[in-house]
C-alpha positions in Angstrom: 4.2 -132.5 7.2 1.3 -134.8 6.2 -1.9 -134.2 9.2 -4.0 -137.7 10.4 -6.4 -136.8 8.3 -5.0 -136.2 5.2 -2.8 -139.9 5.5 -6.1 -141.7 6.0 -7.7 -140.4 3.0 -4.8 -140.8 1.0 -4.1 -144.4 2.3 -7.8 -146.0 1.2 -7.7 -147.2 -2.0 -11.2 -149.4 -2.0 -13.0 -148.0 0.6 -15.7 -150.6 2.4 -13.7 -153.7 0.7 -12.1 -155.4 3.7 -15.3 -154.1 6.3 -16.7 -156.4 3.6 -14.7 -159.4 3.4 -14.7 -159.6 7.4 -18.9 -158.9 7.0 -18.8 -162.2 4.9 -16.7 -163.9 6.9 -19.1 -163.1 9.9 -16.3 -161.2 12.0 -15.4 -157.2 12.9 -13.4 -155.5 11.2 -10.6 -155.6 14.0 -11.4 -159.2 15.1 -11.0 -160.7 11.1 -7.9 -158.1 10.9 -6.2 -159.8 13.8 -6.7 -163.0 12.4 -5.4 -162.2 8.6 -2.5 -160.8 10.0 -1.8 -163.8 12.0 -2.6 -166.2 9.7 -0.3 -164.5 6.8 2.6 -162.4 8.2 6.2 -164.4 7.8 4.3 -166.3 5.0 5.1 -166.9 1.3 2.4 -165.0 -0.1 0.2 -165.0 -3.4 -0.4 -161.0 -4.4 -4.0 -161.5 -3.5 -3.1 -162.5 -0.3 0.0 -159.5 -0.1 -3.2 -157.2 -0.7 -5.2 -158.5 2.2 -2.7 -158.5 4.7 -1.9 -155.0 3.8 -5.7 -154.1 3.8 -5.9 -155.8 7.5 -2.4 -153.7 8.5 -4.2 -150.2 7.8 -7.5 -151.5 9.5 -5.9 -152.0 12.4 -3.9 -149.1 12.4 -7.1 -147.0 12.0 -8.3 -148.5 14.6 -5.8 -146.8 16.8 -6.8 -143.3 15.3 -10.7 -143.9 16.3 -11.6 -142.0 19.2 -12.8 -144.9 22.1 -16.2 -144.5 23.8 -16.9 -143.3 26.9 -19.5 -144.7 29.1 
């Protein structure tokens, strides 16, 4: 059985890309996720575009992984 852990490291292929693209786009990284997924899921897609939506799928998966703060 494959732990949390080792899935995340194995499922990053270009680590900081998309953190970078939704940097540049002036967004977070869950905020500019929601919004690629959004915009391109049920969509004829270029494989550039394929790419980003499945860069924006893990991000937001993550996201459910990452402990949440505590105030």
């Amino acid at each position: 059985m494959v732990k949390k852990k080792d899935f995340m490291s194995n499922a990053v292929k270009r680590p900081g890309i998309f953190s970078a693209k939704a940097q540049r786009a002036g967004k977070s990284t869950s905020a500019y996720a929601t919004e690629v997924v959004k915009k391109l899921k049920g969509k004829t897609k270029t494989a550039a575009d394929r790419r980003l939506l499945k860069q924006a799928t893990l991000a937001k998966t993550f996201a459910k992984y990452r402990p949440k703060k505590k105030y």
